[in-house]
PAMIBA-976832 format. One record per atom (N, C-alpha, C): x negated, y negated, z; residue in three letters. Coordinates in steps of 0.001 Angstrom, whole numbers, plus 500000, padded with zeros to 6 digits. Each point is the difference from the previous one (the first is absolute). Layout:
! PAMIBA-976832
XYZALA;...
! end
This chain:
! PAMIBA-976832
898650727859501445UNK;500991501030499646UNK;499306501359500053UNK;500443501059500625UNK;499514501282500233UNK;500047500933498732UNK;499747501221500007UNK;499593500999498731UNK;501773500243499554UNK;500008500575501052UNK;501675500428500186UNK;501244499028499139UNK;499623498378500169UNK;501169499332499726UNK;499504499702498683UNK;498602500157499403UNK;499907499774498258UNK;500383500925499490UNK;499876501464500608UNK;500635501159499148UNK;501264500187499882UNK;500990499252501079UNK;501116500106499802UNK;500526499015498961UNK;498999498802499666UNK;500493498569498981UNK;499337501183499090UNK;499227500466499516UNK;499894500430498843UNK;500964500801499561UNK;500410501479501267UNK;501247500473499318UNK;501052499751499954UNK;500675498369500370UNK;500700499429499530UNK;499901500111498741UNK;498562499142499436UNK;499967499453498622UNK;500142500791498945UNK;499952501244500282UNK;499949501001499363UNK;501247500583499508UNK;501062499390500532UNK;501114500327499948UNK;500790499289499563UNK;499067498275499893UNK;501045499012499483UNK;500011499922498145UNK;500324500070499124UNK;499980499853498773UNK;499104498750499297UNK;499042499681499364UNK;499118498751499846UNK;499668499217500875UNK;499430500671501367UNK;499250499252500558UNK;498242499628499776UNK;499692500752499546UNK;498721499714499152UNK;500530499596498912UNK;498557499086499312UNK;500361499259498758UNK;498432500066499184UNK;499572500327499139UNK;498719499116499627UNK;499933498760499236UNK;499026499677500190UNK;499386498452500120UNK;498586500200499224UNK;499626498984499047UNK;498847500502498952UNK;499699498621499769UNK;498816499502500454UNK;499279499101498978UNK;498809500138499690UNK;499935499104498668UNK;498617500314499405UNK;498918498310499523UNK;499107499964499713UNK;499236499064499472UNK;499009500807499457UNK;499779498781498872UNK;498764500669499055UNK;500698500021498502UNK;499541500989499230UNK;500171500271498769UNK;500760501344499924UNK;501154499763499475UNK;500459501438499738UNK;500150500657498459UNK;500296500933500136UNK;499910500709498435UNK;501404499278499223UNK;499653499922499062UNK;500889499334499077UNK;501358500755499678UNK;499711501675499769UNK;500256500836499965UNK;499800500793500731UNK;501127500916500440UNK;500177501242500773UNK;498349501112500080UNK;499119500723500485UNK;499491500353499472UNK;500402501423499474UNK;500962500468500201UNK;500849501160499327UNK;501695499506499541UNK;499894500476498833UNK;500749499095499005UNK;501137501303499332UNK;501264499623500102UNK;500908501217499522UNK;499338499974498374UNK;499863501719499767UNK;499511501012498601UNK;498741498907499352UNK;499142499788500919UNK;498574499474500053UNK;499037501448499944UNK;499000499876499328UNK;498933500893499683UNK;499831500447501848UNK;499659501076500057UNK;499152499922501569UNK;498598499704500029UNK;499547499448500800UNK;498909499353500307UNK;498934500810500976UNK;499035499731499750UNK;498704500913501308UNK;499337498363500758UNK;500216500513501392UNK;499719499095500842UNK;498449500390500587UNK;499245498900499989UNK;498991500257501624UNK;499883499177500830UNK;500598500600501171UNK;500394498860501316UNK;498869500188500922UNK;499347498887500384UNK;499375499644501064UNK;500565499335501484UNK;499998500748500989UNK;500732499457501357UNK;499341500136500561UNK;500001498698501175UNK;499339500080501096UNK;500662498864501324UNK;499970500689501070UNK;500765499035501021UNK;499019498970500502UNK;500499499081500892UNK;499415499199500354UNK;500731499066501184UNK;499596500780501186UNK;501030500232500875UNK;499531498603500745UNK;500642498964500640UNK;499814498749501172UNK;499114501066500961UNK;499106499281500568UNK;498948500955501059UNK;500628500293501288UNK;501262499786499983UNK;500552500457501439UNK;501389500954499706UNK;499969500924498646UNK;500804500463499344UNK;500096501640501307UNK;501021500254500064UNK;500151501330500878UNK;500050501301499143UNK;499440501122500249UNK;500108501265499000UNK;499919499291499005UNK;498438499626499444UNK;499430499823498389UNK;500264501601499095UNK;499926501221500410UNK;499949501150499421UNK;500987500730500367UNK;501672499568500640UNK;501021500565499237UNK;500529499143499380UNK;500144498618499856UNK;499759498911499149UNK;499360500080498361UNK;499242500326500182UNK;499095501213498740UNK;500695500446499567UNK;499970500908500636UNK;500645501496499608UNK;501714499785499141UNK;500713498996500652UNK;501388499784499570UNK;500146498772498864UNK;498598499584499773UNK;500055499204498839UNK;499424501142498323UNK;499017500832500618UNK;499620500433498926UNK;501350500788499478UNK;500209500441500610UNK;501143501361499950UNK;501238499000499093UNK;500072498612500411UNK;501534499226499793UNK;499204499491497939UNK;498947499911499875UNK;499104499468499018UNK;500013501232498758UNK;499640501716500592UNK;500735500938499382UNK;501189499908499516UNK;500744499723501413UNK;501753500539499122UNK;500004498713498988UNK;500083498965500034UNK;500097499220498711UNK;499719500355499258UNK;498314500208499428UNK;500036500382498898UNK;500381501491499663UNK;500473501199501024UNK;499981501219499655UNK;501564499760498843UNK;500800499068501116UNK;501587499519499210UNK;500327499388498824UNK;498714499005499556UNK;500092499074498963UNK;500166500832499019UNK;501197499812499475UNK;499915500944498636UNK;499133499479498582UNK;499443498853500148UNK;499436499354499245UNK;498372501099499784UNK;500087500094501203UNK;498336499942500293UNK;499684501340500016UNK;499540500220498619UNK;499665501740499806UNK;498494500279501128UNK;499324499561499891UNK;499150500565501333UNK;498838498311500345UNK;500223500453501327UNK;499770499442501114UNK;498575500412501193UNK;498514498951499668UNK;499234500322500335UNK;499423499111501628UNK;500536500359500819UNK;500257499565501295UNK;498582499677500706UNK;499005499073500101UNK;498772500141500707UNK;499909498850501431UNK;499446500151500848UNK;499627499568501250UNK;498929499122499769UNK;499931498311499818UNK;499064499527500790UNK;499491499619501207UNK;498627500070500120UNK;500080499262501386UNK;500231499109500746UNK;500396499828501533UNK;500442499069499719UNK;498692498973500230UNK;500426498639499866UNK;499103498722500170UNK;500599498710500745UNK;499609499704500862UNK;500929498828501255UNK;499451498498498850UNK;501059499548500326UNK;500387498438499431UNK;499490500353498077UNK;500450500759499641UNK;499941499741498428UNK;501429500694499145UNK;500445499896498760UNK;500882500547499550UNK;499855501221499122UNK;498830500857499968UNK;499842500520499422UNK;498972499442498399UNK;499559501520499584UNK;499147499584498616UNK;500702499112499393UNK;498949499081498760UNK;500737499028499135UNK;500502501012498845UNK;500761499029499019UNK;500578501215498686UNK;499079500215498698UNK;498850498941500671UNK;498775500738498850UNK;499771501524500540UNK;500001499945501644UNK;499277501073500398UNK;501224501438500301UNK;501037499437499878UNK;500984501122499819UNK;500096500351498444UNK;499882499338498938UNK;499935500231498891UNK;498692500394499203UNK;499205500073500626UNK;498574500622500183UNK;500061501409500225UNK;500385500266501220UNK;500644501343500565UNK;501148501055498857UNK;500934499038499281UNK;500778500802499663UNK;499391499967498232UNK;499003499551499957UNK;499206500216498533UNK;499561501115499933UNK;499393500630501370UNK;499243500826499738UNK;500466501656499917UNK;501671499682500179UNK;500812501431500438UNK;500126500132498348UNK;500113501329499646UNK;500888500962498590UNK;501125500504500547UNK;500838499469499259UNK;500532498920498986UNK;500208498917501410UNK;499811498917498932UNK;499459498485500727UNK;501891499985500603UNK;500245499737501262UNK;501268499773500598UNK;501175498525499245UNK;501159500809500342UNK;500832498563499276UNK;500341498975500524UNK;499794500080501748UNK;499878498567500454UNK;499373501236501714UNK;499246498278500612UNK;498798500427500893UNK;500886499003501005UNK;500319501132501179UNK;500921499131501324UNK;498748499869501555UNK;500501498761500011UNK;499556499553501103UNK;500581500351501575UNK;500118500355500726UNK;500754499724501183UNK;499650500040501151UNK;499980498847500545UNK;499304499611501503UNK;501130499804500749UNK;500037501094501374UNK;501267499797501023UNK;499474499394501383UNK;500778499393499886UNK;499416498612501439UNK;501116500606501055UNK;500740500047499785UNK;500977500492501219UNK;500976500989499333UNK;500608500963501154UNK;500670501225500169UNK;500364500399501000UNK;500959500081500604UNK;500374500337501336UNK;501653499202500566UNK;500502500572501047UNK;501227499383500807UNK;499372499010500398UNK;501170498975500191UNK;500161498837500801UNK;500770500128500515UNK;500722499084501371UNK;500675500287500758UNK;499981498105500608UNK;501306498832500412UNK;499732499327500795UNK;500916499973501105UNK;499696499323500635UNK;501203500517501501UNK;500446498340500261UNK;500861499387500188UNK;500499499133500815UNK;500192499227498709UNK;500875498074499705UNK;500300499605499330UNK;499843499927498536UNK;500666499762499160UNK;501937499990500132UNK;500423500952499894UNK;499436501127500102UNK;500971501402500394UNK;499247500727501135UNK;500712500919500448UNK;499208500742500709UNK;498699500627499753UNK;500312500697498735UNK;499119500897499582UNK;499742500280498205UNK;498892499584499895UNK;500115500239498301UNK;498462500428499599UNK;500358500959498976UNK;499026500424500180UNK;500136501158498598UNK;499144500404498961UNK;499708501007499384UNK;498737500228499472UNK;499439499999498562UNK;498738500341499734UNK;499424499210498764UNK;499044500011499882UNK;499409499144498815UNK;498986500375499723UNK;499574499538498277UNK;499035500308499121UNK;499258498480499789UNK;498577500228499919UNK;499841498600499564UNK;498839500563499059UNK;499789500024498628UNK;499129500185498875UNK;500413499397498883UNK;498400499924500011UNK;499578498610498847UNK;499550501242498558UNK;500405499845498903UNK;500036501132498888UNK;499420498968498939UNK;499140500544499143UNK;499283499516498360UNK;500075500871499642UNK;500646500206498066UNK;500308500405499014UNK;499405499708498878UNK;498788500996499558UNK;499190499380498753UNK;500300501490499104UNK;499899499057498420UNK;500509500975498901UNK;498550500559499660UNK;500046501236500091UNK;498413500701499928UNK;499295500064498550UNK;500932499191499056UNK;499700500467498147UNK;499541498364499757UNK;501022498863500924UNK;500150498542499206UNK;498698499338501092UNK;500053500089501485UNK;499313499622501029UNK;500930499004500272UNK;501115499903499838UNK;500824499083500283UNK;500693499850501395UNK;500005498990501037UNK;500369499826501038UNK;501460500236500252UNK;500668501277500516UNK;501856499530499447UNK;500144499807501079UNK;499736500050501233UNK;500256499592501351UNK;499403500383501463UNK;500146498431500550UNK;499135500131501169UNK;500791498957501060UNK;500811501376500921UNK;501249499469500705UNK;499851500365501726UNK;500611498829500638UNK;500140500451501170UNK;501207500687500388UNK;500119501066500910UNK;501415500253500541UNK;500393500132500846UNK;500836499568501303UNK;500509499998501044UNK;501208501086500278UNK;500473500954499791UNK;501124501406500159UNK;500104499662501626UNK;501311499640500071UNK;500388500670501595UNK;501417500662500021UNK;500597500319500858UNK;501002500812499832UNK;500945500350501547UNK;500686498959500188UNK;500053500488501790UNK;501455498748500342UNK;500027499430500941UNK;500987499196500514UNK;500399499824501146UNK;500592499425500340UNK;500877500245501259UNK;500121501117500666UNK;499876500448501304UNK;500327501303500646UNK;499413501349499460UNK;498911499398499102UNK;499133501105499361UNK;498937500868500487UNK;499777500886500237UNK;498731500452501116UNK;499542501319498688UNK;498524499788499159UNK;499473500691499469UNK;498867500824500008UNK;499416501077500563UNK;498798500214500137UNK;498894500272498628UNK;499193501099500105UNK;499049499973498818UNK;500640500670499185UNK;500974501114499894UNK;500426501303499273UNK;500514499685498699UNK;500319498371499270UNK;500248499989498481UNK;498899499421499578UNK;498574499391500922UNK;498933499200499018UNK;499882500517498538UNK;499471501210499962UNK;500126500612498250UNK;501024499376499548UNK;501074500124500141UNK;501445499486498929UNK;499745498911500272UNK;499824499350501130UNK;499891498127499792UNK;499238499546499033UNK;498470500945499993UNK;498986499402499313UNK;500053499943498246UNK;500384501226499616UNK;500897500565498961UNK;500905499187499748UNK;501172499092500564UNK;501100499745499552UNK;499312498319499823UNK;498836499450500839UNK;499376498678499726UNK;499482500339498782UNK;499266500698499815UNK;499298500287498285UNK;500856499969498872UNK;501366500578500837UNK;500920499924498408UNK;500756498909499995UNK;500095498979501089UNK;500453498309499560UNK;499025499331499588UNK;498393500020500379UNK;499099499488499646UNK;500040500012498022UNK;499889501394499774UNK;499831500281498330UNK;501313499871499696UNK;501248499691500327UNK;500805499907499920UNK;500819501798498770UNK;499729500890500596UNK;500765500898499378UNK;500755500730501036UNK;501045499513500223UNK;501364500418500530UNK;500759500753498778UNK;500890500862500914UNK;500559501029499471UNK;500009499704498570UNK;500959499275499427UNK;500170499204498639UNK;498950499786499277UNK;498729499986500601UNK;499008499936498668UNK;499039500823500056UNK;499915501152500675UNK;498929501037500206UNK;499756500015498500UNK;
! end
């Protein structure tokens, strides 16, 4: 199928009313609780992120760039979360990141000691697109990050979850231009604070 005839299925789709849908699964451990909770104290976060891209990943660094930015707006929005200390690890091939001695190690040593210490490793980010059966064309975008949630006062494990965010369908044609909001809108099904429980 040529350039010409996906842009015209996309601005179809664009025009049809719920043709995208998202689609969310998860494994692992999730928070028991929301981590922003309606007329809940606000909380101080320190988030650790780092990607961890398949080695044949295309544009690793606007990929980057549209996760950190999507990792901001969450917490800039969380009304929970009076401030928000955003840091970069490096990355490291085939591991999941520090253990939660060693993230809770880290967040011992900050004034005032943080109210919970976030994990977040992004494995995938980007459009998909497939061409031929059972539809023509389907295709939108997906998040795939794995998130841990430790309470920085108790050392208590509240969660350590996988998440799958996609968002697309039938006759869908998406490029890179919402990764931030995708990545952002996976973080807020992951912690589960949708509108209703900011």
């Amino acid at each position: 199928m040529n350039r010409i005839a996906i842009l015209a299925i996309s601005c179809l789709c664009s025009a049809l009313p719920g043709c995208a849908s998202t689609k969310v699964e998860t494994s692992g451990a999730r928070l028991n609780e929301p981590l922003c909770q309606a007329g809940a104290e606000k909380l101080s976060a320190l988030v650790y992120w780092r990607p961890q891209w398949r080695p044949d990943q295309k544009e690793p660094a606007l990929r980057e760039a549209a996760a950190l930015r999507g990792i901001q707006d969450y917490f800039a929005n969380s009304r929970c979360v009076a401030n928000a200390d955003i840091r970069r690890l490096p990355s490291e091939p085939a591991t999941t990141g520090p253990s939660d001695e060693q993230l809770l190690r880290l967040a011992a040593a900050e004034v005032p000691v943080p109210d919970r210490v976030v994990l977040i490793v992004v494995r995938e980010l980007g459009p998909k697109l497939l061409i031929g059966s059972p539809v023509l064309v389907e295709g939108g975008t997906e998040v795939v990050i794995e998130v841990r949630v430790l309470d920085g006062h108790t050392a208590e494990s509240m969660a350590n979850v996988r998440t799958h965010w996609q968002n697309g369908g039938a006759l869908v044609v998406k490029g890179v231009g919402t990764l931030d909001q995708d990545m952002s809108a996976a973080l807020r099904t992951t912690l589960m604070t949708g509108a209703t429980s900011q």
